[in-house]
PyMOL Python script that loads the backbone (N, CA, C, O; Angstrom):
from pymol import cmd

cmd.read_pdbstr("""\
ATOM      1  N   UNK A   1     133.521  89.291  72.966  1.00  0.00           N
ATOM      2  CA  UNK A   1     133.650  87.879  73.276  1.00  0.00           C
ATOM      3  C   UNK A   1     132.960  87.616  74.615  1.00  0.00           C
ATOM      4  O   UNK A   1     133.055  88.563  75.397  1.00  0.00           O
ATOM      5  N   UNK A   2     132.283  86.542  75.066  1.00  0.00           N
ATOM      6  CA  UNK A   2     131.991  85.789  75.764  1.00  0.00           C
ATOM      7  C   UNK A   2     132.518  85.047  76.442  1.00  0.00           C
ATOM      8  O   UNK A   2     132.430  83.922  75.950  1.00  0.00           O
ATOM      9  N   UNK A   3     133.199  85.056  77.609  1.00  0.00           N
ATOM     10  CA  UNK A   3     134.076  84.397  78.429  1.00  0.00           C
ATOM     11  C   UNK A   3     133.359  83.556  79.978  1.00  0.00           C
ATOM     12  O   UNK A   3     133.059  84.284  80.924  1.00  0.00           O
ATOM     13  N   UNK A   4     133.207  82.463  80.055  1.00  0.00           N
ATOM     14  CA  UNK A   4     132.975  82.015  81.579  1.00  0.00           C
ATOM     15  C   UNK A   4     133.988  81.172  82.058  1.00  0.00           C
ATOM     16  O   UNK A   4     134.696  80.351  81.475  1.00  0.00           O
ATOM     17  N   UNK A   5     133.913  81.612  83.504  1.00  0.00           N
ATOM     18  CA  UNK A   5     134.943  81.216  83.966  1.00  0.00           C
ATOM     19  C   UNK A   5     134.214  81.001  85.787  1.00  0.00           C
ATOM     20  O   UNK A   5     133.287  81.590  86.342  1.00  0.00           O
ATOM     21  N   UNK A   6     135.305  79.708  86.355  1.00  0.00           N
ATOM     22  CA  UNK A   6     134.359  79.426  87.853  1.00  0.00           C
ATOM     23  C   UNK A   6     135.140  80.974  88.765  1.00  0.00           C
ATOM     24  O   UNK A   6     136.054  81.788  88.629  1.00  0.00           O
ATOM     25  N   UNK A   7     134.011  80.611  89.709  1.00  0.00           N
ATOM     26  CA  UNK A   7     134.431  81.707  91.072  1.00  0.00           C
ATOM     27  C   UNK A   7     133.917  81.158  92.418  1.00  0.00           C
ATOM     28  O   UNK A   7     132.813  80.754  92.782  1.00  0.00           O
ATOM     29  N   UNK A   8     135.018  81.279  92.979  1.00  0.00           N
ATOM     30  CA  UNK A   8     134.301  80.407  94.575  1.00  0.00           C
ATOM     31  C   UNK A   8     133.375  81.266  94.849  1.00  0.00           C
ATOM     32  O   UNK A   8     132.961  82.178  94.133  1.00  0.00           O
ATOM     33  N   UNK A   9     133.061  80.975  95.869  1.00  0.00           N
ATOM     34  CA  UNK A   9     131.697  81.050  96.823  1.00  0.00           C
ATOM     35  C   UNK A   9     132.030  82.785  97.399  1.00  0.00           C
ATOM     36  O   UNK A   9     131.379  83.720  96.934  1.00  0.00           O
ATOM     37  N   UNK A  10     133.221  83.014  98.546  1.00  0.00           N
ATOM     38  CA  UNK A  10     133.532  84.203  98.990  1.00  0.00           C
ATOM     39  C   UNK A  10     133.486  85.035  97.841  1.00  0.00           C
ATOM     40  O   UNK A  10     132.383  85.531  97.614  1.00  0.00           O
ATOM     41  N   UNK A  11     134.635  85.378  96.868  1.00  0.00           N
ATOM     42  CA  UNK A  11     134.708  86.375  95.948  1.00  0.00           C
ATOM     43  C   UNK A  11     133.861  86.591  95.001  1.00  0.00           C
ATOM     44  O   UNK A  11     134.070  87.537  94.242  1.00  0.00           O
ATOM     45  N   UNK A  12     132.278  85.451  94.768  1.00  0.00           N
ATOM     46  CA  UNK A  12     131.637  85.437  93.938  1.00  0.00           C
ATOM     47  C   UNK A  12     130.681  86.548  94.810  1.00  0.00           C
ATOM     48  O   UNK A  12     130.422  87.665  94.362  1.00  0.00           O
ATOM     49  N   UNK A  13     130.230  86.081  96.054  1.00  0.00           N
ATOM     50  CA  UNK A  13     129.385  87.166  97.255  1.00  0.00           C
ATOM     51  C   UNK A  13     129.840  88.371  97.091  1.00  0.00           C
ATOM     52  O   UNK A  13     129.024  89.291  97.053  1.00  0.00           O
ATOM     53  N   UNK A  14     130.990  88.591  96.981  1.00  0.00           N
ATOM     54  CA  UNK A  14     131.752  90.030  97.100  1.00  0.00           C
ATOM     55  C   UNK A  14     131.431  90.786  96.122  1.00  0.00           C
ATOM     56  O   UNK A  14     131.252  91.996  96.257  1.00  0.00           O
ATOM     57  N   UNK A  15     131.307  90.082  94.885  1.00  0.00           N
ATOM     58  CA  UNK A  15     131.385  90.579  93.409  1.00  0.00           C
ATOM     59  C   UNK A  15     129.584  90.724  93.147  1.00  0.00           C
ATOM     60  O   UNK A  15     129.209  91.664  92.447  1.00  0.00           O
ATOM     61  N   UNK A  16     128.651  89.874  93.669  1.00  0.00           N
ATOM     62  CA  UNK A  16     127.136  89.880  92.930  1.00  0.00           C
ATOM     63  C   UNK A  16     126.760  91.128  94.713  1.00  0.00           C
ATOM     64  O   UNK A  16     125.531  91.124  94.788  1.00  0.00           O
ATOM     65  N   UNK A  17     127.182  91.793  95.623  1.00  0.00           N
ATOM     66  CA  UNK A  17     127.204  92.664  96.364  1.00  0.00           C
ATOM     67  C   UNK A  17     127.589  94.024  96.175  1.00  0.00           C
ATOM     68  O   UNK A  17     127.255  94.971  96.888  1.00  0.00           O
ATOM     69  N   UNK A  18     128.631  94.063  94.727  1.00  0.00           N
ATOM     70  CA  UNK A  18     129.125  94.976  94.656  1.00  0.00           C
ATOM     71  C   UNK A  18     130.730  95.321  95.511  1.00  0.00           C
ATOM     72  O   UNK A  18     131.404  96.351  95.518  1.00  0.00           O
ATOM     73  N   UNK A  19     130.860  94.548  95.900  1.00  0.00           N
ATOM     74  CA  UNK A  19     132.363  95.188  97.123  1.00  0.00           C
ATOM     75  C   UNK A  19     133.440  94.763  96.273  1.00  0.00           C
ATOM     76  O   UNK A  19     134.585  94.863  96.715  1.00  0.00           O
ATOM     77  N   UNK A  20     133.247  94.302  95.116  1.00  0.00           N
ATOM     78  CA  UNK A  20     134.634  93.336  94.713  1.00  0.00           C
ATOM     79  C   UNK A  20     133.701  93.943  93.569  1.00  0.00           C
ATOM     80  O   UNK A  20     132.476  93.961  93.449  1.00  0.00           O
ATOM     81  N   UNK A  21     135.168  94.636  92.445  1.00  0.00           N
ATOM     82  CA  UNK A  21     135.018  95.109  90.982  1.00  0.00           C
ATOM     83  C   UNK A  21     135.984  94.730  89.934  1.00  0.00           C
ATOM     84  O   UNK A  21     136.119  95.307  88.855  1.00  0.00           O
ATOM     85  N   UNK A  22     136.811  93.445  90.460  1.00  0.00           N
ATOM     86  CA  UNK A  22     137.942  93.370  89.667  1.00  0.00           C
ATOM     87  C   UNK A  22     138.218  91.984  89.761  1.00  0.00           C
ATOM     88  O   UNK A  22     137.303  91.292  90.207  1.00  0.00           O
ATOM     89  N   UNK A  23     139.375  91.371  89.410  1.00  0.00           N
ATOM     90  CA  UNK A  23     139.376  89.938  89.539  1.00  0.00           C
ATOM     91  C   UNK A  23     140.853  89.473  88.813  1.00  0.00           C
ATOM     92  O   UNK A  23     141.112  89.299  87.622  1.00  0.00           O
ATOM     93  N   UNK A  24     141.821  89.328  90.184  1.00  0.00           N
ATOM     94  CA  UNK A  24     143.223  88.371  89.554  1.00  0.00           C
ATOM     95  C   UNK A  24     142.837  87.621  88.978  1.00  0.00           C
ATOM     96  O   UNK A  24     141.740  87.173  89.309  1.00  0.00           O
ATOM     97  N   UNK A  25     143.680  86.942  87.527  1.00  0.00           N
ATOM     98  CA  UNK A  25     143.473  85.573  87.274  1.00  0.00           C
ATOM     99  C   UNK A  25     144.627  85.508  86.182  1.00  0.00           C
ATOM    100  O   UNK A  25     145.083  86.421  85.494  1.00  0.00           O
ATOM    101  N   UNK A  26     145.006  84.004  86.228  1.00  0.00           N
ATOM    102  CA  UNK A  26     145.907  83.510  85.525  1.00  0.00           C
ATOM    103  C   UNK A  26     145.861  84.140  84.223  1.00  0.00           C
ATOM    104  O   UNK A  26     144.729  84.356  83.789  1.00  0.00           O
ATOM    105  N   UNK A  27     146.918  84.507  83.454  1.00  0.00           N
ATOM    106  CA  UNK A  27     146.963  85.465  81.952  1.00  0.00           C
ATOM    107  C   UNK A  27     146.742  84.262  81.054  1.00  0.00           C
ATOM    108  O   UNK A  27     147.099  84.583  79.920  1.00  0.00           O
ATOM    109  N   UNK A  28     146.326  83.079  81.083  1.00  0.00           N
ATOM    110  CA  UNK A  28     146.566  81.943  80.109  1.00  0.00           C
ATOM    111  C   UNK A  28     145.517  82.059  78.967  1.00  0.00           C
ATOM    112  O   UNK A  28     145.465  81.287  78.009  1.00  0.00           O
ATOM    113  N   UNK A  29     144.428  83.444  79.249  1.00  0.00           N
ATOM    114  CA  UNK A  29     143.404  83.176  78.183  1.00  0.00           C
ATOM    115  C   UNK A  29     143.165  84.518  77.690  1.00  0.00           C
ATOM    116  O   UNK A  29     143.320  85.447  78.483  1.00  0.00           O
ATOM    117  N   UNK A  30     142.859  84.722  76.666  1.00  0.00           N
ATOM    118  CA  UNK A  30     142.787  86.483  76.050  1.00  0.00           C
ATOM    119  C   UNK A  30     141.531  86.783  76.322  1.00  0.00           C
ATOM    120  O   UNK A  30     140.536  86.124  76.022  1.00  0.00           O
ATOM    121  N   UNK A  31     141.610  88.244  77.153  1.00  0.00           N
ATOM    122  CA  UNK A  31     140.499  88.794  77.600  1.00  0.00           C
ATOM    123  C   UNK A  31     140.651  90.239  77.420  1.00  0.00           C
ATOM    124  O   UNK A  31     141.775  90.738  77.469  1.00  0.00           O
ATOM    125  N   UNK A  32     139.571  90.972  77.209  1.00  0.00           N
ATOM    126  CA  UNK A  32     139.848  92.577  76.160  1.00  0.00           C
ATOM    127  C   UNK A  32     138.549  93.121  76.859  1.00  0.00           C
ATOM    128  O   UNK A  32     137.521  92.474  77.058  1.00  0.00           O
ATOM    129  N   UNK A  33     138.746  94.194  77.133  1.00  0.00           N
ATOM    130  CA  UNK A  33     137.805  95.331  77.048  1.00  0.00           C
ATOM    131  C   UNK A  33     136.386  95.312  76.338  1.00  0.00           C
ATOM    132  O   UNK A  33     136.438  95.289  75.108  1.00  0.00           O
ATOM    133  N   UNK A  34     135.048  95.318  76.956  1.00  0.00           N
ATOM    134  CA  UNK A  34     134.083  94.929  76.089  1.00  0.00           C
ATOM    135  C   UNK A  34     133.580  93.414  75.692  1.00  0.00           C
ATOM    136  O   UNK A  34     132.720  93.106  74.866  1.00  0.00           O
ATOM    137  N   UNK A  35     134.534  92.394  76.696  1.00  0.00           N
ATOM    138  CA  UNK A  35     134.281  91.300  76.485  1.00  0.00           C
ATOM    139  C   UNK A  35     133.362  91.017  77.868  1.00  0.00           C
ATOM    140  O   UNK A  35     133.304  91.804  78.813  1.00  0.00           O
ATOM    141  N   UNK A  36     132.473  89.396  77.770  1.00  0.00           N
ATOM    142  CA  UNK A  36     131.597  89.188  79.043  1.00  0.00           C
ATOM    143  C   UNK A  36     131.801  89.213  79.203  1.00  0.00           C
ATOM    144  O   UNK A  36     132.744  89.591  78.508  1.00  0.00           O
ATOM    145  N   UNK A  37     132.362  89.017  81.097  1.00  0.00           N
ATOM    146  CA  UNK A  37     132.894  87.924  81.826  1.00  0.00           C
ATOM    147  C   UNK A  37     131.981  87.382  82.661  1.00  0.00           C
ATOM    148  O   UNK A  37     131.676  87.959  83.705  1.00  0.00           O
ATOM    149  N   UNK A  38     131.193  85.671  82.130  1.00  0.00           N
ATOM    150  CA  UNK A  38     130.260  85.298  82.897  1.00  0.00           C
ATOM    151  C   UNK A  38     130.952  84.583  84.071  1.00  0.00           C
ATOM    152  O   UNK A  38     131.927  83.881  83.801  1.00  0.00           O
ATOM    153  N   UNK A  39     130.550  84.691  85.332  1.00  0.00           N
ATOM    154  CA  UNK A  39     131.675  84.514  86.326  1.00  0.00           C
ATOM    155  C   UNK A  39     130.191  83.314  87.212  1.00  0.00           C
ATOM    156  O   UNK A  39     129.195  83.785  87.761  1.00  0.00           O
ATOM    157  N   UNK A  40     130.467  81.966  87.102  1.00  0.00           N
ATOM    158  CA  UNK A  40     130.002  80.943  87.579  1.00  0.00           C
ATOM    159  C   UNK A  40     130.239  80.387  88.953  1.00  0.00           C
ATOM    160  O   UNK A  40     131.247  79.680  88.950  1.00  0.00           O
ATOM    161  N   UNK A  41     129.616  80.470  90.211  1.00  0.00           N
ATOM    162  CA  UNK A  41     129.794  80.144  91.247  1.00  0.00           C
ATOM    163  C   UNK A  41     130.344  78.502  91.158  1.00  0.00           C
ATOM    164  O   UNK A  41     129.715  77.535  90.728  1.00  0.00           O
ATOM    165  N   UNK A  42     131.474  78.536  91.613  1.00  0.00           N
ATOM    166  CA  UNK A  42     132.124  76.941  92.047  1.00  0.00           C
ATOM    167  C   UNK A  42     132.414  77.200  93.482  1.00  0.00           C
ATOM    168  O   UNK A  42     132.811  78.241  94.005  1.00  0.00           O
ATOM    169  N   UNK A  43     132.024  75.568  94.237  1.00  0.00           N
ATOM    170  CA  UNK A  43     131.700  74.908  95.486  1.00  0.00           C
ATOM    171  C   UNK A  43     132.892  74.134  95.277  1.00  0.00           C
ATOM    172  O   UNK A  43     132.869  73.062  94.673  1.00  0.00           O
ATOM    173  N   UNK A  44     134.393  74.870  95.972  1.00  0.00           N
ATOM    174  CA  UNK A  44     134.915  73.609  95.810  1.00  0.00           C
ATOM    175  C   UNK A  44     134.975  72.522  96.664  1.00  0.00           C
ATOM    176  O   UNK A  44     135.795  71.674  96.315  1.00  0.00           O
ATOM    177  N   UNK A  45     134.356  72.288  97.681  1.00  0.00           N
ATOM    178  CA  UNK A  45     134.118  71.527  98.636  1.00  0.00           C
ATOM    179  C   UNK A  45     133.501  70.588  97.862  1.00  0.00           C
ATOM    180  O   UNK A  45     134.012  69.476  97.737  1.00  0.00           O
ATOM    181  N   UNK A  46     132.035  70.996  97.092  1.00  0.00           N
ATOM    182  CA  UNK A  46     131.736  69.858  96.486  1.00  0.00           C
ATOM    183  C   UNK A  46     132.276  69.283  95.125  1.00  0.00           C
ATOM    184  O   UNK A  46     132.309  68.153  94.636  1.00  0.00           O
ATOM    185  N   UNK A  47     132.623  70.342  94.779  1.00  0.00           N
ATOM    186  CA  UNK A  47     133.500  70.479  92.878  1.00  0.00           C
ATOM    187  C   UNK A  47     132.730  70.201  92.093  1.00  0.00           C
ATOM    188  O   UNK A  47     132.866  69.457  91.123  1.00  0.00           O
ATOM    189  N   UNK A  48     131.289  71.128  92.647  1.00  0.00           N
ATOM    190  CA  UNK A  48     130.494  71.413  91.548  1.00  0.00           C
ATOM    191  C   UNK A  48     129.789  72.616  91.610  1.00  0.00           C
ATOM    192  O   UNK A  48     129.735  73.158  92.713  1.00  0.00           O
ATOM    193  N   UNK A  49     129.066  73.316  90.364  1.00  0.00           N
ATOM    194  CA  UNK A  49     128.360  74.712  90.505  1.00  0.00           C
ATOM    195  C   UNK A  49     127.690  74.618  90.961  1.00  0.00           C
ATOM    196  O   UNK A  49     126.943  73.640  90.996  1.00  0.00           O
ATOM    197  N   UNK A  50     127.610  75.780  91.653  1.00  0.00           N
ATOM    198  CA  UNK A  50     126.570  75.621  92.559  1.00  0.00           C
ATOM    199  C   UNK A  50     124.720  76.230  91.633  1.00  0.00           C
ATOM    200  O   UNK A  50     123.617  76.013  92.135  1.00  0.00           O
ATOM    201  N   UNK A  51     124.853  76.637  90.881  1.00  0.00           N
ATOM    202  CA  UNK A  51     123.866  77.451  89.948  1.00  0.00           C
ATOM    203  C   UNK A  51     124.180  78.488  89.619  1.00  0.00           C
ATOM    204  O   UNK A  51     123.992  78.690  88.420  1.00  0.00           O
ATOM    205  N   UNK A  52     124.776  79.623  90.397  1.00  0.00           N
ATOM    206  CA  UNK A  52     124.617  81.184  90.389  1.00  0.00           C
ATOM    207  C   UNK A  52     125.595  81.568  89.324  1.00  0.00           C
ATOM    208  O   UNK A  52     126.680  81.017  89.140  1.00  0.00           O
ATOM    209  N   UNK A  53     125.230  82.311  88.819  1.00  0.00           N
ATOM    210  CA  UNK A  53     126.354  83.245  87.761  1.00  0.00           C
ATOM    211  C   UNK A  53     126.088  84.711  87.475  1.00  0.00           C
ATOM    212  O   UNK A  53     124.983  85.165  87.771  1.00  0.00           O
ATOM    213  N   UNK A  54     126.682  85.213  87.119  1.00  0.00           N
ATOM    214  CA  UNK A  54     126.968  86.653  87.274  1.00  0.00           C
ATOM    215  C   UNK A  54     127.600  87.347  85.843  1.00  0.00           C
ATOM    216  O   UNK A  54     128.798  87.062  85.862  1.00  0.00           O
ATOM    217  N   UNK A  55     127.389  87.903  84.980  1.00  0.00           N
ATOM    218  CA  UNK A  55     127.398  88.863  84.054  1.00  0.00           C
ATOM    219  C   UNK A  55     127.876  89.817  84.419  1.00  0.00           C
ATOM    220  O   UNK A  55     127.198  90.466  85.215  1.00  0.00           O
ATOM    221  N   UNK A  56     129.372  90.418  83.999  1.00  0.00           N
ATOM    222  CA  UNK A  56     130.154  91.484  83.996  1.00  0.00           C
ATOM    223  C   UNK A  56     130.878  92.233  82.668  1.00  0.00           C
ATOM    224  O   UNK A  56     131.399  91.498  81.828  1.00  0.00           O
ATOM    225  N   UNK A  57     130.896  93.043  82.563  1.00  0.00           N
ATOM    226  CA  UNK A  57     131.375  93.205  81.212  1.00  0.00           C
ATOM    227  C   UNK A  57     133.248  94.039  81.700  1.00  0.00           C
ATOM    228  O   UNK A  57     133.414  94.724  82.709  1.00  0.00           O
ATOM    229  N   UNK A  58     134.042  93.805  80.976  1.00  0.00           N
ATOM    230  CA  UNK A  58     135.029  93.850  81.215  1.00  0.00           C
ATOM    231  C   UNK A  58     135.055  95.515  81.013  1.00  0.00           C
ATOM    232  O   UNK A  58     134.244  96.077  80.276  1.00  0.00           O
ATOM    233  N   UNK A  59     136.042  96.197  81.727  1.00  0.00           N
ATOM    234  CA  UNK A  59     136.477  97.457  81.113  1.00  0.00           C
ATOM    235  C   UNK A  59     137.602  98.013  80.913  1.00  0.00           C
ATOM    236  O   UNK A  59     137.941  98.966  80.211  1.00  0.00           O
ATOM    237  N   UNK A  60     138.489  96.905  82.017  1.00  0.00           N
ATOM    238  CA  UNK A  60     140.000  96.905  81.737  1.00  0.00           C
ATOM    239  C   UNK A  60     140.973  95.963  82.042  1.00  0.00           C
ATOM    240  O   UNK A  60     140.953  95.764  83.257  1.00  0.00           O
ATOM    241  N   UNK A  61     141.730  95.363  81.538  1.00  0.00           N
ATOM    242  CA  UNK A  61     143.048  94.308  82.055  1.00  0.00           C
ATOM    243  C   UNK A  61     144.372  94.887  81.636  1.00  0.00           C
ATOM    244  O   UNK A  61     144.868  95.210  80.557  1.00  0.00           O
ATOM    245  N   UNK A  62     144.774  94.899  82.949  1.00  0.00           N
ATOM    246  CA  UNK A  62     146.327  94.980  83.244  1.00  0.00           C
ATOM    247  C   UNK A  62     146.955  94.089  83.361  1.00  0.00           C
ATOM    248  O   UNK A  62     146.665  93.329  84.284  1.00  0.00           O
ATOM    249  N   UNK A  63     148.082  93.765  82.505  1.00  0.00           N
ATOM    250  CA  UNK A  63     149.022  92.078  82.649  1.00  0.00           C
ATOM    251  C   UNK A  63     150.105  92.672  83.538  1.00  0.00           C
ATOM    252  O   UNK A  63     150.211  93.898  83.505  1.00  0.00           O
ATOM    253  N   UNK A  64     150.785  92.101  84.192  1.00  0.00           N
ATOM    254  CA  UNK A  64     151.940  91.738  85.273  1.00  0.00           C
ATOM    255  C   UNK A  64     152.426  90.277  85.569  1.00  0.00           C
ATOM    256  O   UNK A  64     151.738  89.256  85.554  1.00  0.00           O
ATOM    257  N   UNK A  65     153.984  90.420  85.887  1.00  0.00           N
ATOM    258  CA  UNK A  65     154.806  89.719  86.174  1.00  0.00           C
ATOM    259  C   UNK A  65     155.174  88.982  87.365  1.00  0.00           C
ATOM    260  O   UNK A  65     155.358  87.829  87.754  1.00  0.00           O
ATOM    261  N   UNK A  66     155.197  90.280  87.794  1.00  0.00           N
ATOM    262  CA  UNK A  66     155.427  90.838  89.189  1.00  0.00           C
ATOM    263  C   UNK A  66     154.416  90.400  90.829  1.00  0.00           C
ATOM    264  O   UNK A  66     154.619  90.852  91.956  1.00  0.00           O
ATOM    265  N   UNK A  67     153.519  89.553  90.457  1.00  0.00           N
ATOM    266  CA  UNK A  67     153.084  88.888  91.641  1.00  0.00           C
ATOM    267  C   UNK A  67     153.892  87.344  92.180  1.00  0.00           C
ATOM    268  O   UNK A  67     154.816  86.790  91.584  1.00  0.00           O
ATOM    269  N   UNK A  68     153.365  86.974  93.207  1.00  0.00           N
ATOM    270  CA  UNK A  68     153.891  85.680  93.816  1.00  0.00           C
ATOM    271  C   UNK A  68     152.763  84.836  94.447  1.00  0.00           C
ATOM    272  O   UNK A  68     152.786  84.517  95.635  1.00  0.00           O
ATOM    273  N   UNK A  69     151.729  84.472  93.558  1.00  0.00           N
ATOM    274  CA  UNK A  69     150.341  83.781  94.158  1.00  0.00           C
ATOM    275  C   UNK A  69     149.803  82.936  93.548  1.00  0.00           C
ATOM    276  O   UNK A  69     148.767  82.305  93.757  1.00  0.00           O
ATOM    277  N   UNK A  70     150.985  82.908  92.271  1.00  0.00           N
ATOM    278  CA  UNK A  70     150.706  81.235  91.575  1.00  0.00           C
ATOM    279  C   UNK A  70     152.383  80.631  91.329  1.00  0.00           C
ATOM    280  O   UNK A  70     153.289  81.396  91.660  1.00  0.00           O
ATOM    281  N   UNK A  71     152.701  79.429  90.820  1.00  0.00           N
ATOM    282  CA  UNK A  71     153.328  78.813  90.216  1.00  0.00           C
ATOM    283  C   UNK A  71     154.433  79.915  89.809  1.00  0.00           C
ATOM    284  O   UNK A  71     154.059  81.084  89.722  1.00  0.00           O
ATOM    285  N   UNK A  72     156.031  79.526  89.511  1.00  0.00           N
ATOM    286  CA  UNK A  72     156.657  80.527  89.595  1.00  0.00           C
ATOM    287  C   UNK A  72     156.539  80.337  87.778  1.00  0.00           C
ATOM    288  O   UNK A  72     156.551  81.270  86.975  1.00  0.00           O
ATOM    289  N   UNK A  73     156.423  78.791  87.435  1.00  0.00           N
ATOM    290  CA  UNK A  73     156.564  78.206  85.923  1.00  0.00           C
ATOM    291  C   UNK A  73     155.221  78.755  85.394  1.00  0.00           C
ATOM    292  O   UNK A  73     155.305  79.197  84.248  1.00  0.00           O
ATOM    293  N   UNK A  74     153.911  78.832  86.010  1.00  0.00           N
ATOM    294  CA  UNK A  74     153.234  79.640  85.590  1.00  0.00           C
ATOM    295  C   UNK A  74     152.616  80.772  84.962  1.00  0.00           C
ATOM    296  O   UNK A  74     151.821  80.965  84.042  1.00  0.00           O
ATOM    297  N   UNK A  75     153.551  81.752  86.154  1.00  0.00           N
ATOM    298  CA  UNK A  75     153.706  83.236  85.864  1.00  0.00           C
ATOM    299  C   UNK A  75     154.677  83.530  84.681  1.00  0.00           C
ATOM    300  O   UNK A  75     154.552  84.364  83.785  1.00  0.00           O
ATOM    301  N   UNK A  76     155.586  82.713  84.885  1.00  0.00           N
ATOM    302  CA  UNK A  76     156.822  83.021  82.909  1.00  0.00           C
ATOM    303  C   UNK A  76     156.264  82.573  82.438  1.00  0.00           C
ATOM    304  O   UNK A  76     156.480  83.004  81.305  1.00  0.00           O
ATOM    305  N   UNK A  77     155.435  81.787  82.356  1.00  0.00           N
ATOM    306  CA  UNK A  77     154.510  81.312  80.949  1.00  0.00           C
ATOM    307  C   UNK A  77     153.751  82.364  80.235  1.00  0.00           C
ATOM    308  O   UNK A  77     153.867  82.969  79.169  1.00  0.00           O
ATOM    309  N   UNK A  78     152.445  82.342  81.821  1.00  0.00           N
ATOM    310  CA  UNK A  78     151.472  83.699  81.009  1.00  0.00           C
ATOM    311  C   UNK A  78     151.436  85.048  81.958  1.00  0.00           C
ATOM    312  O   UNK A  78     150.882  86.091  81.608  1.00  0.00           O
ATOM    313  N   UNK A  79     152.050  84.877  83.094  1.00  0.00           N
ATOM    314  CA  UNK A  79     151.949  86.451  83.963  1.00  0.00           C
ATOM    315  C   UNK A  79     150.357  86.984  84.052  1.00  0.00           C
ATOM    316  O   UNK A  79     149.371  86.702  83.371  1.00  0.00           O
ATOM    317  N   UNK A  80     150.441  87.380  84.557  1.00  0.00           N
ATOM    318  CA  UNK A  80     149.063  88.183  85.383  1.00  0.00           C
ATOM    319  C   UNK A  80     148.003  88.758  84.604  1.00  0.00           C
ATOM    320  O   UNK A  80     148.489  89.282  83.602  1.00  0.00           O
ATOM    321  N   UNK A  81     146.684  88.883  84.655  1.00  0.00           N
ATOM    322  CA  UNK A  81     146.013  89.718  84.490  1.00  0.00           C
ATOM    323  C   UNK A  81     145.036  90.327  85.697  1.00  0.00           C
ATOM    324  O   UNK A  81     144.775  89.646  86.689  1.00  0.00           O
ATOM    325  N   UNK A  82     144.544  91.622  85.520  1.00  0.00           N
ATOM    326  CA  UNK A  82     143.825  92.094  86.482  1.00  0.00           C
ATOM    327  C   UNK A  82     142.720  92.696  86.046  1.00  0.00           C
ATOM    328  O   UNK A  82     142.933  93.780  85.503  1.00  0.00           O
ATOM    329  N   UNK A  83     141.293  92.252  86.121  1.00  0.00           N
ATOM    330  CA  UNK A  83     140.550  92.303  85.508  1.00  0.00           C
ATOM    331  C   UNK A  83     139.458  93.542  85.531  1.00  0.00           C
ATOM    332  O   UNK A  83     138.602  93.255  86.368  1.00  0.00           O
ATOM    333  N   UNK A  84     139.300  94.265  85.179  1.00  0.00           N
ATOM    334  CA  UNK A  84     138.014  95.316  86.491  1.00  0.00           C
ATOM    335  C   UNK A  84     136.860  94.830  85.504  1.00  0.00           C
ATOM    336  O   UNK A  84     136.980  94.061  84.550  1.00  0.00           O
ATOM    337  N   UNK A  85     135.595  95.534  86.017  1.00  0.00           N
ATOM    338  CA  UNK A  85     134.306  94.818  85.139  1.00  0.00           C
ATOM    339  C   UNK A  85     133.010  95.704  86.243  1.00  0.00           C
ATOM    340  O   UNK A  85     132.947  95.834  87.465  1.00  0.00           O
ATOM    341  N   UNK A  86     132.317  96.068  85.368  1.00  0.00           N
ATOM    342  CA  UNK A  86     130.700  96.725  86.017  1.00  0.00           C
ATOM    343  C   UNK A  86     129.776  95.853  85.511  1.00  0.00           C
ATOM    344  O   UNK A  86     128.581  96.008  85.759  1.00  0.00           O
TER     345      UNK A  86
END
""", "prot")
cmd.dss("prot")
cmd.show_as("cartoon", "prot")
cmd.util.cbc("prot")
cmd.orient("prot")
């Protein structure tokens, strides 16, 4: 599968640099091993893309409960995923 999804500006640098190989994000959407992840630079200052995007292919997600960095109604909904990707 083919997945895009926005990424600010910092963690998008981190990630098209290499220093950043992974990626919290809300569990609200099914994402598997072997899937893209096209990861789209968003400006939210302006709240728009900025152009850049980035091609990762997934290699593993871990779901969890157990964080405190979104919504508490959130996390019982869909809980965590943790994404890694080369």
């Amino acid at each position: 599968m083919r997945i895009e999804k926005k990424c600010w500006p910092e963690p998008f640098q981190k990630i098209v640099e290499g220093a950043k190989t992974y990626d919290l994000r809300l569990a609200d959407w099914e994402c598997n091993p072997g899937d893209v992840l096209v990861l789209r630079e968003w400006d939210p200052k302006t709240k728009s893309y900025t152009g850049r995007s980035i091609e990762k292919i997934v290699t593993y997600v871990g779901k969890s409960k157990d964080q405190a960095h979104f919504s508490k109604e959130d996390v019982e909904r869909y809980g965590f995923q943790i994404i890694a990707f080369r």
